[in-house]
TORPA-4810 file (N, C-alpha, C, O; in nm, 3 decimals):
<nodes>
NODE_1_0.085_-0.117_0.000_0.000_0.000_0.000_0.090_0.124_0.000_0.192_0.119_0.068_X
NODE_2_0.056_0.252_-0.081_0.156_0.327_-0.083_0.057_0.461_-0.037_-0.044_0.506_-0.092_X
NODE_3_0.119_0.499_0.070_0.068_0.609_0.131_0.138_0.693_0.060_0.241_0.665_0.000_X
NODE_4_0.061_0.847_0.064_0.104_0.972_0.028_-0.013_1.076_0.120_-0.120_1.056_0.178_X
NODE_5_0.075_1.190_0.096_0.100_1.316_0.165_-0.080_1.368_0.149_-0.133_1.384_0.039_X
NODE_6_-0.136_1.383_0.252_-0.294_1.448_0.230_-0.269_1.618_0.183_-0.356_1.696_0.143_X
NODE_7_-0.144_1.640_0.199_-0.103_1.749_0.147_-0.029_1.802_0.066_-0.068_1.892_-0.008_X
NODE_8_0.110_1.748_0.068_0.113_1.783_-0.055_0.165_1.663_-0.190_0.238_1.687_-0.286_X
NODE_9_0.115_1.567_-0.162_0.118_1.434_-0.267_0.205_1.361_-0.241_0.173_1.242_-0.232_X
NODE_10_0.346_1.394_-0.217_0.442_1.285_-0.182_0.429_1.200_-0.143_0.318_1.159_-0.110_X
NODE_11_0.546_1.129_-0.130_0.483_0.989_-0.051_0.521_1.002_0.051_0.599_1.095_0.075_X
NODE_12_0.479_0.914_0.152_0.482_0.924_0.331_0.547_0.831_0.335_0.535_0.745_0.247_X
NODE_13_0.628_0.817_0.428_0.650_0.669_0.497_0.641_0.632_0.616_0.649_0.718_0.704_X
NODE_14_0.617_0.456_0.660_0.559_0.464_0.750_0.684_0.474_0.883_0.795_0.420_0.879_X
NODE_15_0.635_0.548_0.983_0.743_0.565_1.116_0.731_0.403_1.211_0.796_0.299_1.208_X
NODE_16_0.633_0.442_1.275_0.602_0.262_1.358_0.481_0.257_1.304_0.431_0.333_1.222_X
NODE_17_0.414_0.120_1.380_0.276_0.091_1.364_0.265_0.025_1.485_0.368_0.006_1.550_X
NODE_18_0.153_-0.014_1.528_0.097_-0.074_1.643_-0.063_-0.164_1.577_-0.141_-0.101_1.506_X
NODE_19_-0.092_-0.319_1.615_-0.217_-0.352_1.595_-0.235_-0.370_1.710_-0.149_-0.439_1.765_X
NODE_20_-0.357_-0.315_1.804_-0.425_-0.304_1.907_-0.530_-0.428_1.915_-0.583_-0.477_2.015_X
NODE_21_-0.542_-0.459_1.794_-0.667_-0.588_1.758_-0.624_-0.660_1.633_-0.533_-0.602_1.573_X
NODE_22_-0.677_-0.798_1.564_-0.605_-0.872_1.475_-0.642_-0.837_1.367_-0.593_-0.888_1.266_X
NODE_23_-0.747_-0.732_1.361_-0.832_-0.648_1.288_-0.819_-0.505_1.216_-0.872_-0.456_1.116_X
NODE_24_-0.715_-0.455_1.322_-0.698_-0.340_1.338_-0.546_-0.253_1.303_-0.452_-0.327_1.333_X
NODE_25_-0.509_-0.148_1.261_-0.350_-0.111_1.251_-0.372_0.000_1.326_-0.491_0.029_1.334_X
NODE_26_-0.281_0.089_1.396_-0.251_0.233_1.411_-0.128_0.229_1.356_-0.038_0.148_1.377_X
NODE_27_-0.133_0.367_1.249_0.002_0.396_1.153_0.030_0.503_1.179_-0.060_0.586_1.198_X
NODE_28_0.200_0.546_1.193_0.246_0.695_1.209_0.334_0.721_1.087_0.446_0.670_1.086_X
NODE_29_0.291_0.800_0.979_0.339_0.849_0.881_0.431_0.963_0.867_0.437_1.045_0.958_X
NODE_30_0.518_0.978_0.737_0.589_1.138_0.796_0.590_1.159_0.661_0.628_1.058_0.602_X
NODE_31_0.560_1.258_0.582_0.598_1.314_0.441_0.743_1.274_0.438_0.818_1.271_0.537_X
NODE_32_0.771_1.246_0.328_0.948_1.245_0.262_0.976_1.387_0.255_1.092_1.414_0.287_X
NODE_33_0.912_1.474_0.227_0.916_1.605_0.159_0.960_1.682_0.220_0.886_1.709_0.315_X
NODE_34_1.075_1.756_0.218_1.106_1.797_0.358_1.086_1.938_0.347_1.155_2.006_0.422_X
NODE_35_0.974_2.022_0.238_0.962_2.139_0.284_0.792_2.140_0.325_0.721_2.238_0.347_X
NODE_36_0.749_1.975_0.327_0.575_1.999_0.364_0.624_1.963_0.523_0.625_2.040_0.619_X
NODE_37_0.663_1.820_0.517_0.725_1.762_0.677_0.599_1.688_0.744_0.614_1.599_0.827_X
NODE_38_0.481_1.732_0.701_0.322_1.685_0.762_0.391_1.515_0.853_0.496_1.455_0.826_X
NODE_39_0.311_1.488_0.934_0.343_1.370_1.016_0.187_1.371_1.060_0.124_1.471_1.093_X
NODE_40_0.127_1.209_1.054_0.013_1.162_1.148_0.004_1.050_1.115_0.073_0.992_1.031_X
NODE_41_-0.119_0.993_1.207_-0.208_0.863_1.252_-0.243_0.829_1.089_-0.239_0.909_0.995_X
NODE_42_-0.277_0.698_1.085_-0.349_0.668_0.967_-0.435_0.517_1.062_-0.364_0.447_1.133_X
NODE_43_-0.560_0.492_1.053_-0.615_0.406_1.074_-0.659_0.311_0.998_-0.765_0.347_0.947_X
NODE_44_-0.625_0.192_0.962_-0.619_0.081_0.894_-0.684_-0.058_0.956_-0.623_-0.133_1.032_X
NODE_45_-0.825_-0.077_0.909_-0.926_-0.208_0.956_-0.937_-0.262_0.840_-0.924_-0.201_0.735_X
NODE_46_-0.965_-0.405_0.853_-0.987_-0.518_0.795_-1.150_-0.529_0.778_-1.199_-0.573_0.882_X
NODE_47_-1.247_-0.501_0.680_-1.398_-0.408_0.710_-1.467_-0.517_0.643_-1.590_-0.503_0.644_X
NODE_48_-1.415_-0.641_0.574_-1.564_-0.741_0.484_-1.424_-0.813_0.408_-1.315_-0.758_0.397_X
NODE_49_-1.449_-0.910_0.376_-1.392_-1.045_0.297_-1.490_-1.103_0.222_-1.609_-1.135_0.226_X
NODE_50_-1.349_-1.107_0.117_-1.367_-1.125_-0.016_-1.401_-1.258_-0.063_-1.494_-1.306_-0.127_X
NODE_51_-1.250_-1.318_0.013_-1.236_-1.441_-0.021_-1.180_-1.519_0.107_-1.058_-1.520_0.120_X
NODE_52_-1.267_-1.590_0.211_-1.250_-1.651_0.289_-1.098_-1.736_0.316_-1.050_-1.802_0.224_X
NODE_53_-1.035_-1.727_0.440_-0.925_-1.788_0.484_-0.960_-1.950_0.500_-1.059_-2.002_0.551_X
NODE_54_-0.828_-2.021_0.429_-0.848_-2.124_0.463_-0.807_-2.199_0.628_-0.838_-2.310_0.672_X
NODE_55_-0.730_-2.089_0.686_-0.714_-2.096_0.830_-0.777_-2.018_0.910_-0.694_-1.953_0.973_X
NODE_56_-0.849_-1.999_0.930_-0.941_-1.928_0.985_-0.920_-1.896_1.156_-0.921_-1.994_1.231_X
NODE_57_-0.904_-1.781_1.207_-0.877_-1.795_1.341_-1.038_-1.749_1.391_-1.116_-1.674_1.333_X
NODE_58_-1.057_-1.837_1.546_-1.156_-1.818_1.574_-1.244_-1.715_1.623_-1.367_-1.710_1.613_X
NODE_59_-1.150_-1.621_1.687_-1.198_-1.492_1.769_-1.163_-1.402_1.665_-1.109_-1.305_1.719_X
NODE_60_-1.168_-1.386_1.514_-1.156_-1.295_1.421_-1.281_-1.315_1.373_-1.329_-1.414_1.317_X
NODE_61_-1.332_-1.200_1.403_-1.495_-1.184_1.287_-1.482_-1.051_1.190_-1.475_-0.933_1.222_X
NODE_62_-1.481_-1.110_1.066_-1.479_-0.961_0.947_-1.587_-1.019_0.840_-1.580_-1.130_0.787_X
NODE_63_-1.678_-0.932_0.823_-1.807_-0.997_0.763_-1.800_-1.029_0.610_-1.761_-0.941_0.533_X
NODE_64_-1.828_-1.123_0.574_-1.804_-1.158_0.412_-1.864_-1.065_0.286_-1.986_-1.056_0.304_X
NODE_65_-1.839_-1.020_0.211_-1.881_-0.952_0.115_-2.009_-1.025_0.026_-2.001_-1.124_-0.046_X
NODE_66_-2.136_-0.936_0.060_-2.266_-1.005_-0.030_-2.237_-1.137_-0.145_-2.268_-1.256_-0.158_X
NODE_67_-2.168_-1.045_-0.208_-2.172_-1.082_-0.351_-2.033_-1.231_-0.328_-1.995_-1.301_-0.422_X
NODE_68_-1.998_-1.241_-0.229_-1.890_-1.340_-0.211_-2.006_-1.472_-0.140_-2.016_-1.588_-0.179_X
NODE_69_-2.072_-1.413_-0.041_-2.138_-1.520_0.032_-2.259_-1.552_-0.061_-2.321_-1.636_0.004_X
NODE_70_-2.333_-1.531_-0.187_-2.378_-1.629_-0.277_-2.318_-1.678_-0.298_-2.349_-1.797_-0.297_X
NODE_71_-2.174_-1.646_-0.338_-2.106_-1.750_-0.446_-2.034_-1.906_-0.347_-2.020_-2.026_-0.375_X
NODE_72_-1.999_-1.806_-0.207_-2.017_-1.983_-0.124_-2.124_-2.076_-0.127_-2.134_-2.188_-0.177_X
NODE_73_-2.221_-1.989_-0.048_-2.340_-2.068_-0.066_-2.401_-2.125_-0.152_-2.482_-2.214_-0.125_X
NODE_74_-2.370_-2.080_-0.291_-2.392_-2.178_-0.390_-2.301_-2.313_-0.390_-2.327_-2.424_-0.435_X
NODE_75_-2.188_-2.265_-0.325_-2.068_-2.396_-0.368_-2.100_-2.486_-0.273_-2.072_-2.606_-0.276_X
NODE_76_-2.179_-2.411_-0.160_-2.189_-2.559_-0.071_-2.328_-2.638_-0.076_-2.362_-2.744_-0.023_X
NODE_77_-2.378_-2.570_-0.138_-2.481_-2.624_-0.211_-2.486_-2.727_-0.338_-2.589_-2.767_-0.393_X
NODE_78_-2.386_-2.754_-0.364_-2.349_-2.840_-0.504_-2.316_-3.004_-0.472_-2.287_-3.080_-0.565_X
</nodes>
């Protein structure tokens, strides 16, 4: 994923990160640019699946995408 600058386009890179949940990122960004300099948070969740894990962990819930859960439910239907 390539972050850039909400200001002035560059690209950012990332400083640390922290996941608080298996779900979840907190990102600290900094412009490359060194006459914008901008630095912040970026929040990064895991929000609907596409295409189901074949390992599946149990205490992870991310809800399947409509148009994905016909196409299981058809397959397990066959």
């Amino acid at each position: 994923m390539r972050i850039t600058c909400p200001h002035c386009g560059d690209r950012a890179m990332t400083r640390t990160s922290k996941r608080p949940a298996p779900v979840f990122y907190e990102v600290y960004a900094q412009c490359i640019n060194p006459h914008c300099g901008w630095g912040g948070k970026l929040l990064v969740e895991f929000v609907l699946t596409t295409s189901p894990s074949r390992l599946p962990h149990p205490e992870v819930r991310i809800p399947v995408e409509p148009a994905s859960r016909q196409v299981l439910l058809a397959q397990l239907n066959e």
